[in-house]
N, C-alpha and C positions, 0 to 999 in steps of 0.2 A: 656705111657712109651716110650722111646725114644730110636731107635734104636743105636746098637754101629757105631760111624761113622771108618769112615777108616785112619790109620795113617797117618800121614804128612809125608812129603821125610828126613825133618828128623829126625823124627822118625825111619822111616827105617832104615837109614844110620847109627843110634844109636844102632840099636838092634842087627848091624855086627860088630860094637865094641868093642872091649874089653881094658878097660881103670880104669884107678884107680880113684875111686873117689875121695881120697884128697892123698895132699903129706904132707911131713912129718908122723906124729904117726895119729891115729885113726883111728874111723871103717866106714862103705860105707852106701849109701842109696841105695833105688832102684831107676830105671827109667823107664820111659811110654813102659810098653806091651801089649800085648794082653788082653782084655777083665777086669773086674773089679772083679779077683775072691779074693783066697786066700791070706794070708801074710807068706804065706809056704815055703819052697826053692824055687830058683829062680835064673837064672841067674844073674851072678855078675852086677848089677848096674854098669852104661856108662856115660859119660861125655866127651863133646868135650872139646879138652885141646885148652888153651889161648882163649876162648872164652868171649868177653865183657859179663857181668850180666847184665840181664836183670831187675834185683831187685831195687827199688827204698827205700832208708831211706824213714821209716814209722814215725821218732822221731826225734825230733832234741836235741840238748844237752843231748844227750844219747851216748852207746857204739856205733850207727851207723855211722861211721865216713862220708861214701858216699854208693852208691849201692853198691861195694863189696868189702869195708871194713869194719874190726871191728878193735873196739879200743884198744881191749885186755883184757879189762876190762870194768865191770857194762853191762846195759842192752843194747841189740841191738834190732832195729823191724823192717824187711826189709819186701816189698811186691809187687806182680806181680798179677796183673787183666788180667782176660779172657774175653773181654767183643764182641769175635765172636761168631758164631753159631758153632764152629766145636771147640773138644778138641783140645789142643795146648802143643808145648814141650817147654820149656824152661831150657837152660841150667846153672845153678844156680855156682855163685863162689864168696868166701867170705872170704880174708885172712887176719891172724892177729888171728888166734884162739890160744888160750894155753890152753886147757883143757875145756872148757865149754861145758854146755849142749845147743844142738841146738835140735827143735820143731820147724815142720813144723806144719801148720794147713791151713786144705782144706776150705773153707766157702764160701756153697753155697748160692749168696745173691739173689737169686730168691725163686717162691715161686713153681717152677715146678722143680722134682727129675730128675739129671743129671747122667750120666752113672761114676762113678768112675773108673778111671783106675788104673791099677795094680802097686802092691808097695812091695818094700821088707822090711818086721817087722822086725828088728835084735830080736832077743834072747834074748838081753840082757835088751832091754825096753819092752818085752812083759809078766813077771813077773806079774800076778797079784798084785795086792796093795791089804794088807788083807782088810776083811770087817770092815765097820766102827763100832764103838762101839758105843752101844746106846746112850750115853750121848750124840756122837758126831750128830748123826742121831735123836735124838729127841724123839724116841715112838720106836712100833714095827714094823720091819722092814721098820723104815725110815718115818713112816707115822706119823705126828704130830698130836697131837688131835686136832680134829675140821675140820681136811683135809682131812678124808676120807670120801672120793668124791662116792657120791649117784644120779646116772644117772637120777632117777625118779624127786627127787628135783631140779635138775639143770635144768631139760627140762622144770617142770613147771615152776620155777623162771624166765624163759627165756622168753618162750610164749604158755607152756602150760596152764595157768591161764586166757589167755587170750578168753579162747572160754564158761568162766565161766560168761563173764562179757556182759552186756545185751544194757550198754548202753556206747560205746566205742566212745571218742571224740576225734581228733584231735588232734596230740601234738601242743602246744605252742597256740591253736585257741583260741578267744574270746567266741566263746562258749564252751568250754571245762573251760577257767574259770567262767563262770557262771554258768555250769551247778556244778562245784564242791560248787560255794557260796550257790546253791538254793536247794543240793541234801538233805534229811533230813538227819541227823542227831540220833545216839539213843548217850544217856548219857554212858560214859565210866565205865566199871563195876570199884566197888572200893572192897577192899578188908584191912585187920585187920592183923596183926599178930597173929596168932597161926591157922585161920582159912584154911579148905581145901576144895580140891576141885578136881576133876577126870580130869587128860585128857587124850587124843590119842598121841600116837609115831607112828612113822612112819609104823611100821608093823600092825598099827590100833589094838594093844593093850592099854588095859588102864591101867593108872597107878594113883592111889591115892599122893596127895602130901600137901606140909603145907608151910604157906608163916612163911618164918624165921626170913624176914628182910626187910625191907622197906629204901630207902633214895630217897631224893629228888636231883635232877642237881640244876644247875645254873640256868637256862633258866628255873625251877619248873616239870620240867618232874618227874613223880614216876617209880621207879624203886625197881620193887619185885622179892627177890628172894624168889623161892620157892623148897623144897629140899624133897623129895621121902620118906615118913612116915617111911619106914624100912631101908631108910638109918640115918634116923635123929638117931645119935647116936654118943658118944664123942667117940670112936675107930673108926669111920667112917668119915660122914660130923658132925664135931662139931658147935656149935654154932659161935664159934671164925671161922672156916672154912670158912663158909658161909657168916659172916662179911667181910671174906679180899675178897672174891670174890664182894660184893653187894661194896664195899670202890673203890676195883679196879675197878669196871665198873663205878660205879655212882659219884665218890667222886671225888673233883675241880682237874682239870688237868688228869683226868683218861681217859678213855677209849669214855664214853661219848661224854666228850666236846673232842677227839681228833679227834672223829669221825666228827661232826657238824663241828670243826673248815675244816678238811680236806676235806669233800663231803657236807654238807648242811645239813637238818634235815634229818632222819630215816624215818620220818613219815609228811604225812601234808596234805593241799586240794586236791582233786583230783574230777573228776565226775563220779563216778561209784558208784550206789546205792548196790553192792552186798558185798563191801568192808566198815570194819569197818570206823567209824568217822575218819575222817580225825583231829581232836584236840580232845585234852583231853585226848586221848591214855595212860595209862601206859605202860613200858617196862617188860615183862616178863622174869625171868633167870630162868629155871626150870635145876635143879641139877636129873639125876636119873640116875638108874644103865640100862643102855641099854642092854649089853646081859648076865650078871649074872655070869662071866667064872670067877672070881675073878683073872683078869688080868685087869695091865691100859692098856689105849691105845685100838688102834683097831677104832670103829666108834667111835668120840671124839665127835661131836655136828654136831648140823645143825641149819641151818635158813630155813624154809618150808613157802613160801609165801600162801598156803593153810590157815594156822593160821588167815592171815589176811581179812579172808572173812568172813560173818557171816554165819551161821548155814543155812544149806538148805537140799535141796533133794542131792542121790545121793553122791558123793564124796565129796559135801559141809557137810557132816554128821559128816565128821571126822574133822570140822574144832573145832580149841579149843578158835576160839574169840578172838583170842591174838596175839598183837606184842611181839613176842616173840623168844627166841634159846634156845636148849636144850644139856645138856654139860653131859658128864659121868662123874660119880661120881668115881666111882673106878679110874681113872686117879690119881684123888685127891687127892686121901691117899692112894693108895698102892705105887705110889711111891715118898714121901716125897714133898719137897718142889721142885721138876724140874717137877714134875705132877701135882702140883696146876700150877705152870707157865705155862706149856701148855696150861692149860685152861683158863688159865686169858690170856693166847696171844691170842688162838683160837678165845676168845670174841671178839678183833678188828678184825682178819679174818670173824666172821660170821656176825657182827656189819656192815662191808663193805657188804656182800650180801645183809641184810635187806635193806639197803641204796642204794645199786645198784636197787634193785627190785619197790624200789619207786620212785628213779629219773629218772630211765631209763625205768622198764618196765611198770610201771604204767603211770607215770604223760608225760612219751614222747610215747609212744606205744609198743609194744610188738617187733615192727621190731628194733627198736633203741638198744632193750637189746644186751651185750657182748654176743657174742660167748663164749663158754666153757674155751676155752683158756685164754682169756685176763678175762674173770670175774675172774677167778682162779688166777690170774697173779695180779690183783687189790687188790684182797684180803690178796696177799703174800704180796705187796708192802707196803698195810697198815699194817701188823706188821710189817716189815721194820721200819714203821716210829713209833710205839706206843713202837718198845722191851726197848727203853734208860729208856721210863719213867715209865718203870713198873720194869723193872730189870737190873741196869747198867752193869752188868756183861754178860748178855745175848744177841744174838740178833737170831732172829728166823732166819734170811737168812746166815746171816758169820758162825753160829754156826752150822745148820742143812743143810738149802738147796746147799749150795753153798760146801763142802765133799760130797754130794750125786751127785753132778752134776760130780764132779773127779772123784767118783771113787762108782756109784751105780753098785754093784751086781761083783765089781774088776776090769770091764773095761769102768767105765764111762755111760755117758751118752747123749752123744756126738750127731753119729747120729741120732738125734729127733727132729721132723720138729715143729717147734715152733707154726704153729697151727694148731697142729694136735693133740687133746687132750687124752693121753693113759698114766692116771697114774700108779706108780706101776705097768707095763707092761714085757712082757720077758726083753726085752733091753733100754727103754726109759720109764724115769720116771720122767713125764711132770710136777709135782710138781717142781722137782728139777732144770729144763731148764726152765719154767717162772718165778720161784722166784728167782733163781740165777741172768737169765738178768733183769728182773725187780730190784733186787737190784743195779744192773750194773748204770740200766737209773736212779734208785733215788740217785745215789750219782755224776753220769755226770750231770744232769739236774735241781735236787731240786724239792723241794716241789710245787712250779707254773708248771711243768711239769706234773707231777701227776695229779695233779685239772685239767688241761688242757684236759685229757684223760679222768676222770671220768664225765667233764660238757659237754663234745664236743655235737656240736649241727649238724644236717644235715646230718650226715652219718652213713649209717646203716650198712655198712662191717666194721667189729672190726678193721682185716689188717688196714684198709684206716686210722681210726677211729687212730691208733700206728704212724703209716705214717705221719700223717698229725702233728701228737704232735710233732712229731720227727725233722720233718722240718720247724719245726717256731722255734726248736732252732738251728738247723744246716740246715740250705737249700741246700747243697750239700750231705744231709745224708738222711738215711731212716732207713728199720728195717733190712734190707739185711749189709750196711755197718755197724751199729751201734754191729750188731749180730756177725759180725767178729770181732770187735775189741774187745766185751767180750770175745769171746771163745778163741782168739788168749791169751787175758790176763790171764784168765785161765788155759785153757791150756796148755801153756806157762810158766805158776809160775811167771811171770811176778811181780817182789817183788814192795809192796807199797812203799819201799824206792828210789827206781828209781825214781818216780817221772814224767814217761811216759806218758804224756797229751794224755788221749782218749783212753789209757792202764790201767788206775788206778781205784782203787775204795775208795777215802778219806775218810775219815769222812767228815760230813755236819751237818751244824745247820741253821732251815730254820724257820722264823717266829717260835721260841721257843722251835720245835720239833729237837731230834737230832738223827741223824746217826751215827754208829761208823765205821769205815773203818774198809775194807777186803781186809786182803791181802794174796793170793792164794799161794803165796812164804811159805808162817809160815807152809801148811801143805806139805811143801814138795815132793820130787819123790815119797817117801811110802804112798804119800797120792792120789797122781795121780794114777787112776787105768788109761791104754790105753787099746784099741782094740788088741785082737789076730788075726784078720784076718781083711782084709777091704773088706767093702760091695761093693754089685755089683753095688748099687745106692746111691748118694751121695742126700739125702732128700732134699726138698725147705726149704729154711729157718732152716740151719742142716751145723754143724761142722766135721770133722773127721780128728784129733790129732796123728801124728808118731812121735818119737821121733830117732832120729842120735846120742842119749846115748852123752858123752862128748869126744870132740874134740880137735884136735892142727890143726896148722898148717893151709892150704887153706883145704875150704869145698868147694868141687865141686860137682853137683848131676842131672844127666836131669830130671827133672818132668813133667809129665803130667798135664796138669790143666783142670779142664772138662768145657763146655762154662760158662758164668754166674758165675765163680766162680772165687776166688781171696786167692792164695797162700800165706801165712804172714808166716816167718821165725825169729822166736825169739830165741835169744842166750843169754846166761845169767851165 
């Protein structure tokens, strides 16, 4: 943690002034004080008068006419980089306002927490935004099915699985692939309709169940669903139920081929004799009631790389032999047709684990797997791209994540360091800040951008692994720049109609798959929750949003800007 450094002279010379922040009508911001506490009262915010801005136009053919003008009208994006070791004042001036709202946004594009300096909240933008409604939010309280995130699973998937495995080879080596050609082999179990059969869930309870349904892919893969004996029932999972789910996963253009088109096969060669066949594989969908409360929602599914091992001593005991996910069932029908879609979205969310767990942690080595964050982030991204073709009206990120990321718990979710994994947390709820930017980068980059990050070879820091995708399309950018210019658009309400290159979220259609644009402007100020107080520490890779409510006239305001970080000023 980094101590508070000491102010500049003019800083000081600011904190003996007393000066109006804008002329004509409107209200004041604060300016650089002592320490990074409160957003409580506060001396009147200061500003040196006739001073040049320091602010650079962040857009062009936009409201920004130059650093410190606006045009009057449409959007403006002004911006100022810290890129010394010591915080910095900057005296901000910007005329030509007639009523707009100006948002400021802090973004710190390092990955180490900077000391925040002190700001004045006005009152009038610290109003909580109410909480969102679940339609808008997705599940309960905010958490989609299939996203609640299970630390046991994710650590095995990672590289707890990996001290199961007897005979570990080399990613990418020549014996690694011969040892996958010459590993034996047992024949893939097959199974009937109406037949059952027992497995383990997570809490190493077992559950009797019954295959419903069978369909085959494209490429001849079998795909079975199997649904939980005492839910099989037409006021529960019907047999039509269970059809639209096995149609949705396995059926041309589904879920399946989105996934293979998107990441490569699910399952395939590999040389570890403790892991199922590498071909022949069927896909298991096991449908059951996980905890019985007769509520949807709550734990929605998992992918347990466990499954994929065969039967042993030990913690292999509770393996069930199966490539497989397992989805709750009460989702499904208690509540109508937005709880089957969650679970039919959950599918390419957990459809992306099984496929991350093969191409990264099995077939490259256990070091190559995502960190928590970016697998999580992978997995959001791939419903991103699957929501057009399962539900045109839906999309999992513009509909759920991206209102949680405005306004989780009424003031956002701002400060949360992008790899620092704490979902559904007091104040940061990491679902909503990697699927939010993650939907940000699929609609700036496309579909080659994504593949880029899920095939990346050689590097085993996730960070590096985002970094490096990032700058084979923009080599002047990374995840620190690119992370501002989402949370600034955010933010900000920065509206799709603007048309602000590097502000926006389009729609995209990328080899067949499509995107719908998100635009942060439709949910409004009442949809913005902001911060009531600013923290002491501005997190690595972390946003923090004040709004100057709407304005006339010149905005004048000194800010503090903490190192490493890069003030963006959008008026709208």
């Amino acid at each position: 943690m980094l101590r508070r450094l000491p102010h500049s002279l003019l800083g000081a010379i600011a904190s003996l002034t007393a000066a109006a922040v804008l002329t004509a009508c409107g209200g004041g911001g604060g300016g650089g004080g002592d320490g990074g506490g409160s957003g409580g009262a506060s001396a009147p915010p200061v500003a040196a008068v006739d001073t040049p801005s320091p602010l650079t136009a962040a857009c062009t053919n936009c409201g920004a006419i130059d650093g410190s003008t606006y045009a009057g009208a449409g959007t403006g994006v002004w911006q100022v980089s810290n890129d010394t070791s010591l915080a910095k004042d900057f005296v901000l001036s910007i005329k030509g306002l007639t009523g707009q709202l100006v948002t400021l946004v802090f973004t710190n594009e390092s990955a180490q927490e900077v000391v925040m300096p002190s700001l004045q909240i006005l009152s009038s933008s610290t109003t909580l935004a109410p909480a969102l409604s679940k339609s808008m939010a997705g599940g309960s309280d905010g958490a989609d099915a299939g996203t609640a995130f299970n630390a046991d699973v994710a650590n095995f998937n990672r590289d707890g699985f990996a001290r199961l495995l007897s005979t570990p080879a080399a990613a990418g080596s020549i014996s690694a692939k011969l040892s996958a050609l010459s590993a034996p082999s047992a024949p893939a179990a097959t199974y009937t309709v109406g037949q059952q059969r027992t497995v383990y869930l997570l809490d190493r309870s077992q559950r009797t169940v019954q295959l419903a349904g069978q369909r085959a892919t494209g490429d001849g893969t079998v795909v079975n669903v199997w649904v939980e004996t005492s839910e099989l029932n037409p006021s529960r999972v019907s047999a039509t139920l269970s059809d639209r789910v096995r149609d949705a996963f396995a059926g041309a253009g589904g879920i399946y081929d989105m996934l293979v088109k998107v990441g490569g096969p699910l399952w395939g060669p590999h040389g570890h004799t403790e892991l199922l066949s590498g071909s022949g594989q069927p896909i298991d969908i096991f449908l059951v009631n996980f905890d019985r409360n007769g509520q949807p929602y709550g734990m929605g599914g998992y992918f347990w790389g466990l499954n994929n091992f065969k039967t042993g001593a030990g913690q292999l005991a509770y393996s069930n032999e199966s490539l497989s996910m397992y989805m709750d069932t009460e989702t499904m029908y208690l509540d109508g047709d937005r709880g089957l879609r969650q679970v039919v979205t959950a599918l390419a969310h957990e459809g992306m684990h099984m496929q991350n767990f093969y191409r990264r942690s099995v077939s490259m080595g256990s070091q190559f797997a995502f960190d928590d964050w970016l697998e999580e982030m992978s997995a959001l991204m791939m419903e991103d791209w699957a929501s057009y073709a399962l539900d045109t009206s839906h999309n999992a990120i513009r509909d759920g994540r991206l209102p949680y990321y405005l306004n989780y718990r009424g003031s956002g979710s701002y400060n949360c360091e992008l790899t620092r994994w704490d979902p559904m947390g007091t104040v940061c709820e990491s679902y909503a800040v990697v699927g939010s930017f993650g939907g940000y980068l699929n609609r700036q980059f496309g579909l080659g951008f994504f593949q880029s990050v899920l095939r990346s070879t050689g590097l085993t820091d996730s960070a590096a692994v985002l970094e490096a995708a990032i700058k084979a399309q923009r080599p002047d950018s990374g995840i620190g720049q690119e992370l501002r210019r989402f949370s600034s658009a955010a933010a900000g309400l920065v509206p799709l109609s603007a048309g602000v290159a590097g502000y926006s979220m389009p729609t995209r259609n990328d080899d067949g798959l499509q995107l719908v644009a998100m635009d942060p402007a439709v949910l409004g100020e009442s949809g913005r929750g902001l911060p009531a107080a600013v923290p002491s520490m501005l997190k690595g890779f972390a946003s923090f949003p004040v709004s100057r409510s709407r304005l006339s006239g010149t905005y004048k305001e000194t800010v503090r800007v903490p190192q490493g970080s890069t003030l963006t000023v959008v008026i709208r």
